[in-house]
C-alpha positions in Angstrom: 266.2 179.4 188.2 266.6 182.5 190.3 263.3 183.0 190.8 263.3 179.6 192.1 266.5 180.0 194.5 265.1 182.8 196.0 261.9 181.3 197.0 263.9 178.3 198.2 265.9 180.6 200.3 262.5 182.6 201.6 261.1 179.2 203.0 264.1 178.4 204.5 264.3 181.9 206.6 260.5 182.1 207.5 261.1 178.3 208.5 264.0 179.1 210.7 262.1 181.8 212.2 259.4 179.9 213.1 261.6 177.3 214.7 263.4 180.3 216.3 260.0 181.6 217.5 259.2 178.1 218.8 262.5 177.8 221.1 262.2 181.3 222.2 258.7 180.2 223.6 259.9 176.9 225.2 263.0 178.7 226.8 261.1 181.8 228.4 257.5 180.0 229.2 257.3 176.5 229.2 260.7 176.0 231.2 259.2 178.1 233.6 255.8 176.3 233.8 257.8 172.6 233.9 260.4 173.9 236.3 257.5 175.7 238.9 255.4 172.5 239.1 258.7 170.3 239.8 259.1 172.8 242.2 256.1 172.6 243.7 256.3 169.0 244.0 259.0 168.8 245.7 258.0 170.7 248.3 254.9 168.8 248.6 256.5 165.6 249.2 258.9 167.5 251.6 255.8 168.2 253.7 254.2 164.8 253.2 257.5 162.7 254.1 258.4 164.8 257.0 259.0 163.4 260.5 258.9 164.8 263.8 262.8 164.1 265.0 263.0 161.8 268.2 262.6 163.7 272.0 265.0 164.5 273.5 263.6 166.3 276.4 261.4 169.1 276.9 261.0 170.5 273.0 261.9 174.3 272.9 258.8 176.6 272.4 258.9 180.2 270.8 262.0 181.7 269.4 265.6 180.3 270.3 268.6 182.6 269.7 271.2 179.4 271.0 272.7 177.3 268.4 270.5 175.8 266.3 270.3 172.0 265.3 272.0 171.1 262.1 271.0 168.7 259.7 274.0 166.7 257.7 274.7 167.3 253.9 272.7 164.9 251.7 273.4 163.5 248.4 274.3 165.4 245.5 270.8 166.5 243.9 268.4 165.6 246.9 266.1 168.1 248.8 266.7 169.1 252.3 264.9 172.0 253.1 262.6 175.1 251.9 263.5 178.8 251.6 260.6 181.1 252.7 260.8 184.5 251.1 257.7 187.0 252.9 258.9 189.6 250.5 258.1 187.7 247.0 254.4 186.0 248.5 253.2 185.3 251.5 253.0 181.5 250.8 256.3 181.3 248.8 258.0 178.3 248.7 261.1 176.8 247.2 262.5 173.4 247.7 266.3 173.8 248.9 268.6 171.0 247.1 272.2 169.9 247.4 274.6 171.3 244.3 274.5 174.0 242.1 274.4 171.5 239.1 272.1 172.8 236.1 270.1 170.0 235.0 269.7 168.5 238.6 269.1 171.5 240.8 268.8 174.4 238.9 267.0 173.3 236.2 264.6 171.9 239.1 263.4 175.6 240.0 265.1 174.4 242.9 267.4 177.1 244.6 270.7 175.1 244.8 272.9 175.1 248.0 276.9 175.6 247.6 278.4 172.0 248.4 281.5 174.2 249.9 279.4 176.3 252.3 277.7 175.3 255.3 274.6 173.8 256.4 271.5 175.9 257.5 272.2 176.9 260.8 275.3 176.3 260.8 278.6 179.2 261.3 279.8 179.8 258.6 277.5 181.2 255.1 274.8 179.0 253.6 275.1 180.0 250.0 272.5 179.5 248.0 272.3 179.7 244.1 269.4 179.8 241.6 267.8 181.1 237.9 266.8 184.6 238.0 264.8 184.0 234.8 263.8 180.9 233.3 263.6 177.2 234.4 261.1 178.7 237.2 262.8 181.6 238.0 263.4 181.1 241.4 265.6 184.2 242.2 263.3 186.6 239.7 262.0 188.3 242.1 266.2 188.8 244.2 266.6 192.6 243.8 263.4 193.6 245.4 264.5 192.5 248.8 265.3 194.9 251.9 267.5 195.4 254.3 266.0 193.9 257.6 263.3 191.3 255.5 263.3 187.9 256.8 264.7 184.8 254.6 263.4 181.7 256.3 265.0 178.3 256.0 263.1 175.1 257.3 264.7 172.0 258.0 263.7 168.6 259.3 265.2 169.9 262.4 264.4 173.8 262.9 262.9 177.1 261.7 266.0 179.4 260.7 265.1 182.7 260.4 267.5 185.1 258.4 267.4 189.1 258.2 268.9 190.5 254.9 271.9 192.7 255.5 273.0 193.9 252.3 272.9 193.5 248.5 275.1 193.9 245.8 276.6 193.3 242.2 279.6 191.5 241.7 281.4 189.7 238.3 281.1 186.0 238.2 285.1 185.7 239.4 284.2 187.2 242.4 283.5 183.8 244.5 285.1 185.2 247.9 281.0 186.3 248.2 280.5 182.5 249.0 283.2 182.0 251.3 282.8 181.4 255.0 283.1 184.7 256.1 281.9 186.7 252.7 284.1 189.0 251.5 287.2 187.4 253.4 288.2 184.5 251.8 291.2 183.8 254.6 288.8 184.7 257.5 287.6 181.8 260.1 283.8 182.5 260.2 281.8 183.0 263.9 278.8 184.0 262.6 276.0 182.5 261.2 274.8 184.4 257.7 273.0 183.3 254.3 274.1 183.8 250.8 271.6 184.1 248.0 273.3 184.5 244.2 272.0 184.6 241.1 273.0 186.1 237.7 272.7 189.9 236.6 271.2 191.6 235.0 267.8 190.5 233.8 268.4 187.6 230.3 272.5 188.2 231.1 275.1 185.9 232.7 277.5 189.5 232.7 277.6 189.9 236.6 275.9 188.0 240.1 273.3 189.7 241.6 274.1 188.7 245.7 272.5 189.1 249.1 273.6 188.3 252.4 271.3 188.0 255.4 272.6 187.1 259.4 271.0 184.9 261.5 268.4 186.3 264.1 266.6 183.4 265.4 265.2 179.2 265.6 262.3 177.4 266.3 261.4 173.9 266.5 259.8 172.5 263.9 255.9 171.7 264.5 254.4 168.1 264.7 252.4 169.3 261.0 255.6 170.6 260.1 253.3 174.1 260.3 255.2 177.7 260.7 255.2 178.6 264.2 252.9 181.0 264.8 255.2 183.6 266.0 257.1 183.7 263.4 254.0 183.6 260.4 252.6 186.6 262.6 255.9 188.3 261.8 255.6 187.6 258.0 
């Protein structure tokens, strides 16, 4: 009867091992592979919806340093834009979506805009939030940028061009690093800056990995909704 309880009990641990095994494999890999081609769809059909805007007069060539045309806030979930990161590829891509919810943003591979924070373009910060492992893993690559690398946003309406400023670790309570005028919660912003966040370090939810970048630059968007080439010469 012992004998036979502990062979019952064996089965059940190399059993619940396996399973274990099985989940630890879905979590790290497969998330990663569903998430990056929903991902990659989405920015597809970004690119294949997108529409010239309407004329309204000569259409500015080359890069713009003015205010830049900002597009409203859309529906909870739905993408707006795409985040261009030189440092992490070349031809990186990521669809921008509105809310940081996880299962539709996050989850997405998407990197999730701040409902709080401003538009692209817009004063004020543009926070950004996204997976730095898992579920595509959209931020993995976050502590490798540079001071002075370019983050660059597309819209229906312009090219936004970002340079990073500065990085640093924070605890999650920290949220002032989202606020208009990062840093200053109180403060009325007059700059235009960018907000990346993600969690820290590496398989932990401990601290936020954040970087903040300042706005530099705009161009028009292109008729194939194609980088200018000015600004992919830069990259």
């Amino acid at each position: 009867m012992i004998a036979w309880t502990v062979g019952l009990l064996g089965e059940v641990m190399v059993t619940a091992g396996v399973l274990l095994g099985l989940f630890v494999v879905w979590q790290v890999f497969w998330t990663d592979v569903q998430s990056s081609r929903a991902a990659q769809d989405a920015v597809e059909r970004m690119h294949e919806s997108y529409e010239p805007p309407a004329a309204t007069g000569e259409q500015p060539t080359g890069p713009q340093t003015g205010a830049p045309p900002v597009i409203d806030a859309p529906a909870e979930g739905t993408d707006f834009g795409i985040l261009h990161v030189p440092r992490w590829g070349e031809d990186h891509e990521l669809p921008i979506a509105e809310g940081v919810g996880l299962h539709d943003v996050l989850n997405t591979g998407a990197a999730g805009h701040y409902p709080s924070t401003s538009m692209p373009g817009e004063v004020g910060n543009f926070a950004l939030a996204a997976h730095r492992q898992t579920y595509g893993a959209a931020f993995h690559k976050i502590d490798q940028l540079q001071n002075g690398d370019q983050i660059v946003v597309w819209t229906p309406k312009a090219w936004l061009v970002y340079e990073v400023s500065e990085s640093y670790v924070v605890t999650p309570d920290q949220t002032d690093v989202v606020a208009p005028v990062p840093g200053n919660a109180g403060a009325e912003a007059t700059e235009r800056v960018i907000t990346l966040t993600t969690c820290h370090p590496l398989w932990s939810t401990r601290e936020r990995y954040i970087v903040h970048g300042e706005f530099v630059e705009w161009y028009a968007p292109s008729p194939a909704d194609d980088m200018p080439e000015e600004l992919r010469e830069n990259v």
